[in-house]
N, CA, C and O atoms as a printed pandas DataFrame, in Angstrom:
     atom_number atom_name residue_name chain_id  residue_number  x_coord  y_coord  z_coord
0              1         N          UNK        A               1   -3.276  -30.005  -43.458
1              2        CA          UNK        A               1   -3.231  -28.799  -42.670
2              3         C          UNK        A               1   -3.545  -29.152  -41.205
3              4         O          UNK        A               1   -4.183  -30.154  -40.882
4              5         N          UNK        A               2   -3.077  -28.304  -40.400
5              6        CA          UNK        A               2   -3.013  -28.978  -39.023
6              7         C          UNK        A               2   -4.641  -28.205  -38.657
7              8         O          UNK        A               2   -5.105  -27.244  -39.270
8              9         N          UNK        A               3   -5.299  -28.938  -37.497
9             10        CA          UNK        A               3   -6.114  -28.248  -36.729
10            11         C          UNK        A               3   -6.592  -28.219  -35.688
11            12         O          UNK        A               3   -6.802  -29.363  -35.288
12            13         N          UNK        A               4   -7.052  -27.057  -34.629
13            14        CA          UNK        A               4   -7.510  -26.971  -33.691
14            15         C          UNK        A               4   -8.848  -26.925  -33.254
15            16         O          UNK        A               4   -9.760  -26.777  -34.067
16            17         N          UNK        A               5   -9.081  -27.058  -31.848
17            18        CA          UNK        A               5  -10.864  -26.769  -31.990
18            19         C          UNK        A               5  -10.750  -26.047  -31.016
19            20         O          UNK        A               5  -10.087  -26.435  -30.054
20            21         N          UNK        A               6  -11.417  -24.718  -31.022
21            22        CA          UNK        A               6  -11.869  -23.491  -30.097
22            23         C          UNK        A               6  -13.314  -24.070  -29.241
23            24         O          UNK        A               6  -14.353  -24.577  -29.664
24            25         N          UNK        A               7  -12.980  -23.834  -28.268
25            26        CA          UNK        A               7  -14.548  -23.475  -27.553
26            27         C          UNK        A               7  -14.892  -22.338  -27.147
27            28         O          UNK        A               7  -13.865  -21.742  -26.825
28            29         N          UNK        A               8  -15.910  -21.625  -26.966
29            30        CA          UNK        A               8  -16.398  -20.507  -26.938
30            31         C          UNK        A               8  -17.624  -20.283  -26.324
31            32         O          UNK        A               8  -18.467  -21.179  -26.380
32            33         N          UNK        A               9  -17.877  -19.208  -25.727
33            34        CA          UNK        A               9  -19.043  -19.203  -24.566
34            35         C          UNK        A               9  -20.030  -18.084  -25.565
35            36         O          UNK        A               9  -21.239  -18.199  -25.771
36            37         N          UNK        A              10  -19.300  -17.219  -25.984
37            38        CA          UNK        A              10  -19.812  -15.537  -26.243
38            39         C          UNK        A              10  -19.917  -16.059  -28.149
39            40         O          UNK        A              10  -19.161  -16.748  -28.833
40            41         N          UNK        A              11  -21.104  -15.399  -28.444
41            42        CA          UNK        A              11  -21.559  -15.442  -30.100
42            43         C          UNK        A              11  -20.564  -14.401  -30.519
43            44         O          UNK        A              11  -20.118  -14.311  -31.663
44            45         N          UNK        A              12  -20.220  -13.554  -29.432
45            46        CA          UNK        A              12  -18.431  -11.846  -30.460
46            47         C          UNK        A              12  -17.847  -12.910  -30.389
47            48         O          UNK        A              12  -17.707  -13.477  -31.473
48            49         N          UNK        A              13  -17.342  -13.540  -29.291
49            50        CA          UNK        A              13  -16.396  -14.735  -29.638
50            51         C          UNK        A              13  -15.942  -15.334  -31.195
51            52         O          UNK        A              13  -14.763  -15.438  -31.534
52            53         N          UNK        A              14  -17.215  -15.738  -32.149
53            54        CA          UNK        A              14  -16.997  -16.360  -32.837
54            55         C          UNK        A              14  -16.993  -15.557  -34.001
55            56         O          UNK        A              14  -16.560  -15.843  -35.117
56            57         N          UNK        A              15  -17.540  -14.492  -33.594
57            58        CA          UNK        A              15  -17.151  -13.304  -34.792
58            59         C          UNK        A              15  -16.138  -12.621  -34.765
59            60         O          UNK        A              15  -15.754  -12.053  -35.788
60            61         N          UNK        A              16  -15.312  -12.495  -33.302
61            62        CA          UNK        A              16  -13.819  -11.887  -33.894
62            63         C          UNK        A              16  -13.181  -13.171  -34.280
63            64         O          UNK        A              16  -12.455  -12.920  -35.241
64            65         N          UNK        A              17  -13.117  -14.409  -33.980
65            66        CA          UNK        A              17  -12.030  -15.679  -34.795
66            67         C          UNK        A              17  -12.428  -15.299  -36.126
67            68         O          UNK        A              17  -11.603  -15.742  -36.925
68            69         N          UNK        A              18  -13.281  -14.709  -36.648
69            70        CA          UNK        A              18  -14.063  -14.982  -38.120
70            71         C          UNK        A              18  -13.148  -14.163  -38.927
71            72         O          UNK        A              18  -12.393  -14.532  -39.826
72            73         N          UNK        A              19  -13.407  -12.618  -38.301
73            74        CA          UNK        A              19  -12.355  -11.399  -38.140
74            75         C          UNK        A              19  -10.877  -12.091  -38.514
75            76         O          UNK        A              19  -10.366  -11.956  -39.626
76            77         N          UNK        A              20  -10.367  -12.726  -37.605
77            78        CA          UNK        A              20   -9.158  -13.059  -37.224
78            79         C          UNK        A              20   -8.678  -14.153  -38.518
79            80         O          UNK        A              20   -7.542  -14.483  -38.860
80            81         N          UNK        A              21   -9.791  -14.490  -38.980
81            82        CA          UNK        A              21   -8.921  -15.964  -40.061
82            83         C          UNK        A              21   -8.659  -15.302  -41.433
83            84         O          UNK        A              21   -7.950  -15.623  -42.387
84            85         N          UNK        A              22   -9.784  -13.888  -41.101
85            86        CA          UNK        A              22   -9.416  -13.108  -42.815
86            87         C          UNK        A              22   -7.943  -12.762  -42.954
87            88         O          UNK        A              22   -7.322  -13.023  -43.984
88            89         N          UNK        A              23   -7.367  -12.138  -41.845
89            90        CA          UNK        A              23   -6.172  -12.088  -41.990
90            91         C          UNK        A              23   -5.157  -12.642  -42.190
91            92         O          UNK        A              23   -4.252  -12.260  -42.933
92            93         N          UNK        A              24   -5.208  -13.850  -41.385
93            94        CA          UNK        A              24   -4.089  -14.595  -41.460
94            95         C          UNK        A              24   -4.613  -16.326  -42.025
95            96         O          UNK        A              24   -4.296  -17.251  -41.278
96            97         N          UNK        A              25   -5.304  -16.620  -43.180
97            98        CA          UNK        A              25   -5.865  -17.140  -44.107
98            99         C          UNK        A              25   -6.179  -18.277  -43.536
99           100         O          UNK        A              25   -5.620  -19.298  -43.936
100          101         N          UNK        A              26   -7.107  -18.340  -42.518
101          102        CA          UNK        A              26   -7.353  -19.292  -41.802
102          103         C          UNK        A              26   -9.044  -20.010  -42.397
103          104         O          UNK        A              26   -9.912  -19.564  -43.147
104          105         N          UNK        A              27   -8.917  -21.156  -41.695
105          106        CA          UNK        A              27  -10.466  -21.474  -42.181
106          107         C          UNK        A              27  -11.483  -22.068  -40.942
107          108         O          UNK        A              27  -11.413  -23.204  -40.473
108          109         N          UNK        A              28  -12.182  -21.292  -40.646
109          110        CA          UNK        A              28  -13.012  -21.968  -39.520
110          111         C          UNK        A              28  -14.647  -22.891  -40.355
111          112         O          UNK        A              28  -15.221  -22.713  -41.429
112          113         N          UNK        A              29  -14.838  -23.659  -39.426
113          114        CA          UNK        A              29  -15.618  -24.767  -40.064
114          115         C          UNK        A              29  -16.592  -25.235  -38.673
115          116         O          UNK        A              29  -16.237  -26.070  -37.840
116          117         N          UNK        A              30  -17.591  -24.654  -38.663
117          118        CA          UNK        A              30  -18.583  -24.811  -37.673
118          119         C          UNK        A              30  -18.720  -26.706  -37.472
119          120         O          UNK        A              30  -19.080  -27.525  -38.317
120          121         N          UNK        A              31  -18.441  -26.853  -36.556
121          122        CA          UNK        A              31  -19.030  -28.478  -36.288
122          123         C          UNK        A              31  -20.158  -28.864  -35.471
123          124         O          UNK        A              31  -20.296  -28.561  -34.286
124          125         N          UNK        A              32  -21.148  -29.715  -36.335
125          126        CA          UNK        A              32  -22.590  -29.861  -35.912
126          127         C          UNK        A              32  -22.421  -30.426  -33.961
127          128         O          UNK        A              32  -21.489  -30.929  -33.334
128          129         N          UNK        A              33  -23.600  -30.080  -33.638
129          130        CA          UNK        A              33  -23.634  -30.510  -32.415
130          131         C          UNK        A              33  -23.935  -31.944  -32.139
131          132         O          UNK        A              33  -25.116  -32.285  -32.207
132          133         N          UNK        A              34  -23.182  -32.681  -31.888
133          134        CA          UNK        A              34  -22.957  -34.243  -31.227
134          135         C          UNK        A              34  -24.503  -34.763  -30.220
135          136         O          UNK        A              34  -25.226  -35.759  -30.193
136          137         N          UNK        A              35  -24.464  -33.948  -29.773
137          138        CA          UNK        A              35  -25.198  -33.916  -28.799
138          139         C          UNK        A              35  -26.636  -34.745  -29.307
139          140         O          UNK        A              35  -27.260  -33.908  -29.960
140          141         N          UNK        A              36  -27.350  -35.927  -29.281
141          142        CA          UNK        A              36  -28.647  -36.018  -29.720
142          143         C          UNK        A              36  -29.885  -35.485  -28.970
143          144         O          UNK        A              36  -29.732  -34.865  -27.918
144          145         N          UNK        A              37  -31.081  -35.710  -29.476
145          146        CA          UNK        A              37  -32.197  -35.100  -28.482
146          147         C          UNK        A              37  -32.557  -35.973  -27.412
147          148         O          UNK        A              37  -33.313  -35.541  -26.541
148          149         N          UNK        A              38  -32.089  -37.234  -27.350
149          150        CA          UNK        A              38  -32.725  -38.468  -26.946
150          151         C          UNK        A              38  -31.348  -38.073  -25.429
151          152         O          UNK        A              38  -31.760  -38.367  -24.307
152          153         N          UNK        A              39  -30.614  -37.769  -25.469
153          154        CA          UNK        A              39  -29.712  -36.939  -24.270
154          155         C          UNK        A              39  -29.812  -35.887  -23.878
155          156         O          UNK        A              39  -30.175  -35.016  -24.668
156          157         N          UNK        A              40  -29.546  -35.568  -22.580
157          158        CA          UNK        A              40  -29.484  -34.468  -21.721
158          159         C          UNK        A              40  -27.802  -34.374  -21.442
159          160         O          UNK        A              40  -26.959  -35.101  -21.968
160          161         N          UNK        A              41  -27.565  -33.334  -20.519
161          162        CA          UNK        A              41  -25.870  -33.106  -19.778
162          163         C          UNK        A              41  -26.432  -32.711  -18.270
163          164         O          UNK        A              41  -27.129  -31.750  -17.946
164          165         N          UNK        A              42  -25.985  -33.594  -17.602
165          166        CA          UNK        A              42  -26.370  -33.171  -16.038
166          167         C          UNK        A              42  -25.244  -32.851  -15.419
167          168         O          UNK        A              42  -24.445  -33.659  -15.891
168          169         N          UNK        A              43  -24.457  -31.940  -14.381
169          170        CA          UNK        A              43  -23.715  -31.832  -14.006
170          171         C          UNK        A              43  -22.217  -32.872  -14.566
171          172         O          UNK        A              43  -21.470  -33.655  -13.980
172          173         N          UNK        A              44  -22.312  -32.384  -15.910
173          174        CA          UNK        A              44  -21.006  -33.050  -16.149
174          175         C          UNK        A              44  -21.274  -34.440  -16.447
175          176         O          UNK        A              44  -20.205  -34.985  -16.719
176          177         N          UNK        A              45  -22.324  -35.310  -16.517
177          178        CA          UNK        A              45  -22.875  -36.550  -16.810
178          179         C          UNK        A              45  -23.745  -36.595  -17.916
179          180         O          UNK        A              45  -24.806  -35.971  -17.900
180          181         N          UNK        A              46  -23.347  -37.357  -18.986
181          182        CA          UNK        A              46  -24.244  -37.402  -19.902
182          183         C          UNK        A              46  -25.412  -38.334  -19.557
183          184         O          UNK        A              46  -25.016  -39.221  -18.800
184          185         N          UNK        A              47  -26.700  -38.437  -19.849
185          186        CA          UNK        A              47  -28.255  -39.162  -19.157
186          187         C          UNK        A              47  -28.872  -39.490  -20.811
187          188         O          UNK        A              47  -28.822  -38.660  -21.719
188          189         N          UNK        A              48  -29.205  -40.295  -20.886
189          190        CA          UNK        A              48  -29.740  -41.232  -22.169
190          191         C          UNK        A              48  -31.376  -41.431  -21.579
191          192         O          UNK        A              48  -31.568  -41.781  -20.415
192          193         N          UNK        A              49  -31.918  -41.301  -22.037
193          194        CA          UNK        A              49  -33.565  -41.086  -21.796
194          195         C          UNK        A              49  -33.473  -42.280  -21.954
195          196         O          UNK        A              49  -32.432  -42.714  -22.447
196          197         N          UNK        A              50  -34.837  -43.435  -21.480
197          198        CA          UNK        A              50  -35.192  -44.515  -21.719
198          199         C          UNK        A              50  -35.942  -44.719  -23.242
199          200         O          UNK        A              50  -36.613  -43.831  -23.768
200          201         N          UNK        A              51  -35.792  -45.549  -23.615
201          202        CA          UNK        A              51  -36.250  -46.015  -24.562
202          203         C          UNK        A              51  -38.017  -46.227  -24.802
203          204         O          UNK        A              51  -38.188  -47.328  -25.326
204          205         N          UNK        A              52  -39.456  -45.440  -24.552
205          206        CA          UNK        A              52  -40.686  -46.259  -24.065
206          207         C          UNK        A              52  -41.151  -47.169  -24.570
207          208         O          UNK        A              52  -42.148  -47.624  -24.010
208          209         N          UNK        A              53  -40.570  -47.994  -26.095
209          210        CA          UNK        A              53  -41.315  -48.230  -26.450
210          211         C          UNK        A              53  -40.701  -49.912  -26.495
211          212         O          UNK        A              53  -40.962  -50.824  -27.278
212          213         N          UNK        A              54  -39.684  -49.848  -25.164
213          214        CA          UNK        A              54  -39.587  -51.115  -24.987
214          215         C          UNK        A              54  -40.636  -51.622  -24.076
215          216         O          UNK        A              54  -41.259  -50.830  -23.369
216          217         N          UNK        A              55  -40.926  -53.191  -24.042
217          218        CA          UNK        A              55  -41.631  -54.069  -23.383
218          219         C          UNK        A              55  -41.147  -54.525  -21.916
219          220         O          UNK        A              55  -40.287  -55.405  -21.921
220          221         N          UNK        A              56  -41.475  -54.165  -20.960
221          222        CA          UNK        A              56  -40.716  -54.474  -19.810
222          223         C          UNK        A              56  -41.752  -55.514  -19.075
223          224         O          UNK        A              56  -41.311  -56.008  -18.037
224          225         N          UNK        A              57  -43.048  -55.905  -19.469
225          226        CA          UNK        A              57  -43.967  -56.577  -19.384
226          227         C          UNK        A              57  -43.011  -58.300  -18.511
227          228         O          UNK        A              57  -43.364  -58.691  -17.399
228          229         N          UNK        A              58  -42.081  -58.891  -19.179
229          230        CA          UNK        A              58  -41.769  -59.920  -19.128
230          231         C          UNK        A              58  -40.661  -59.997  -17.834
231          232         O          UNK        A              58  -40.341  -61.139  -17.503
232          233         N          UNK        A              59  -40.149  -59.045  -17.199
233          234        CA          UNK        A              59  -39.453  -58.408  -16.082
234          235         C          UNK        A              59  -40.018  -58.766  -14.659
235          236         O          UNK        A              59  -39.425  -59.138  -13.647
236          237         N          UNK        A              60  -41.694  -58.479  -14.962
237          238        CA          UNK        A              60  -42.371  -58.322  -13.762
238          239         C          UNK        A              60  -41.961  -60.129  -12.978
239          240         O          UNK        A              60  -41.480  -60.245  -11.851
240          241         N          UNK        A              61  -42.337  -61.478  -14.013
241          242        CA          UNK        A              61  -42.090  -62.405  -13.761
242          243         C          UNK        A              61  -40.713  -62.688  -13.030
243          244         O          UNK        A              61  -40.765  -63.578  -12.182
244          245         N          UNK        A              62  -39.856  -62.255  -13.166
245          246        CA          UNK        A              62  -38.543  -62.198  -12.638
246          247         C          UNK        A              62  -38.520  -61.911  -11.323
247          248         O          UNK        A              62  -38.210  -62.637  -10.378
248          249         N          UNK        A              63  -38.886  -60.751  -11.345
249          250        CA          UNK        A              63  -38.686  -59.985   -9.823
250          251         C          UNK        A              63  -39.715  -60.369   -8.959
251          252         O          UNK        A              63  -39.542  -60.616   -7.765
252          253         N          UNK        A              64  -41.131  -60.438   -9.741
253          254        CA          UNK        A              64  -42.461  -60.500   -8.663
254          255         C          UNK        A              64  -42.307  -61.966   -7.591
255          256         O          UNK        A              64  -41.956  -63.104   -7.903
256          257         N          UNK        A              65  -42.755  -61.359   -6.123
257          258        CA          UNK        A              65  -42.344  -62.449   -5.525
258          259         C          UNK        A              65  -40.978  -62.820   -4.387
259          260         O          UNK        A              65  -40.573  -63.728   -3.660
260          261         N          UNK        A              66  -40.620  -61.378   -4.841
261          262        CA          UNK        A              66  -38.848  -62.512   -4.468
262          263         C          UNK        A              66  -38.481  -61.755   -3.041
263          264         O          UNK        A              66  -37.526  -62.129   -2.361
264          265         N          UNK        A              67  -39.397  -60.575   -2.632
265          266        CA          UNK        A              67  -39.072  -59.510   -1.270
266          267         C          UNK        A              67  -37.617  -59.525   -1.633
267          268         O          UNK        A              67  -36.619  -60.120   -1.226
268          269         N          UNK        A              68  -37.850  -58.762   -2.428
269          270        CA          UNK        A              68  -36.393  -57.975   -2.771
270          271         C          UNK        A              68  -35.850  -56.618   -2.205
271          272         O          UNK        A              68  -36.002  -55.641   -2.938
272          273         N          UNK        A              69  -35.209  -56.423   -0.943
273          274        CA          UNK        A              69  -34.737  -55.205   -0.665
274          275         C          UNK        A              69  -34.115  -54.294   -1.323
275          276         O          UNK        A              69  -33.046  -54.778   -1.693
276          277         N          UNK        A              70  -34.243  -53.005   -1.735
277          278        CA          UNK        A              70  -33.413  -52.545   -2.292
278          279         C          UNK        A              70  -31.980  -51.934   -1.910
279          280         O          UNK        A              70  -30.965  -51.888   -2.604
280          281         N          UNK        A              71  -32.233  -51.397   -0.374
281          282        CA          UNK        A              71  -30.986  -51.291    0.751
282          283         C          UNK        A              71  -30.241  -52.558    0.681
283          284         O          UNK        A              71  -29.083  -52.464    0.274
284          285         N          UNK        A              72  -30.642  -53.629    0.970
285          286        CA          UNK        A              72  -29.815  -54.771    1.288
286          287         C          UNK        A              72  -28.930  -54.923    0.146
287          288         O          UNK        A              72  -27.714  -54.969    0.334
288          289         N          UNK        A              73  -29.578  -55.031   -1.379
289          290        CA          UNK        A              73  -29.171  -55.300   -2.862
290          291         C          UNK        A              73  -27.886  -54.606   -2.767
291          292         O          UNK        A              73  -26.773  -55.124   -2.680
292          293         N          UNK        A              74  -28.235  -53.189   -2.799
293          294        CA          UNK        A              74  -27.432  -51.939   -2.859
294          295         C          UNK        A              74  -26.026  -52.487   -2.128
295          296         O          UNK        A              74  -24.998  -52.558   -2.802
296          297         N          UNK        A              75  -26.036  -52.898   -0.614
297          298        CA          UNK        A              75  -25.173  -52.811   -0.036
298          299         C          UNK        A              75  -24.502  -54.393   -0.229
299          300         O          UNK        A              75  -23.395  -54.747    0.175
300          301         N          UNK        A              76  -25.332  -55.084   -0.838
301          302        CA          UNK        A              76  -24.343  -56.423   -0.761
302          303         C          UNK        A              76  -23.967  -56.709   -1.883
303          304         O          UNK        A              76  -22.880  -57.286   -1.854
304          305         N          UNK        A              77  -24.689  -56.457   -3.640
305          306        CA          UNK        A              77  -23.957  -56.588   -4.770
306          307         C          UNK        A              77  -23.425  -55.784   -4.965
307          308         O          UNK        A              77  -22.218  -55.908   -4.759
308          309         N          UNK        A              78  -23.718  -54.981   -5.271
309          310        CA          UNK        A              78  -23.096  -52.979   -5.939
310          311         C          UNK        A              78  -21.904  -52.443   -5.545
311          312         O          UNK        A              78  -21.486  -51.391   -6.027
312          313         N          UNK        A              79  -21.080  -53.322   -4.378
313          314        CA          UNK        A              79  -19.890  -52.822   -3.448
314          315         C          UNK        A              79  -18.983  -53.215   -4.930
315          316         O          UNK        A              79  -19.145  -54.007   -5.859
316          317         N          UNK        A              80  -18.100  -52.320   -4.606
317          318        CA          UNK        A              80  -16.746  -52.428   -5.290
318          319         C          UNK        A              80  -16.311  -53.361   -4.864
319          320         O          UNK        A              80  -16.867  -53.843   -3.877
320          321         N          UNK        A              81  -15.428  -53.850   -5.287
321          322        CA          UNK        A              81  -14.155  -55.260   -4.775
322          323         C          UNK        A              81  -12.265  -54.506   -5.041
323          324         O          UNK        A              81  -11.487  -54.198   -5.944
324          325         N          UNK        A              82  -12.368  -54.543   -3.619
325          326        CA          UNK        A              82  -11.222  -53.962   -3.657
326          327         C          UNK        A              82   -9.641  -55.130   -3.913
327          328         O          UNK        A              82   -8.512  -54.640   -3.959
């Protein structure tokens, strides 16, 4: 059987399709939300929370030391390559 997926803003919304499938022998089938808790939606961007219960302890050795700019970083690795 073929199928579509509705989106819907309004809770009548989903009670007239409900309405609507008695008639014409349709079957609607609620689909769980994707969405986990460990995510947010920011303007159209999905955001993944950090993880806390990683160890970042071994990091500090890396970086500590090195007068690392973060302007300079920004502007001299991070560029696109055109």
């Amino acid at each position: 059987m073929p199928e579509i997926i509705v989106k819907y803003k309004n809770k009548r919304t989903l009670e007239a399709l409900k309405e609507f499938a008695k008639y014409f022998d349709l079957e609607i089938l609620l689909a769980r939300s994707k969405k986990k808790d460990n995510q947010m939606n920011l303007n159209g961007i999905t955001i993944i929370r950090g993880d806390s219960s990683i160890d970042i302890n071994d990091l500090s050795n890396i970086f500590s030391g090195r007068n690392i700019d973060p302007l300079a970083l920004r502007k001299k690795e991070w560029q696109r390559k055109k």
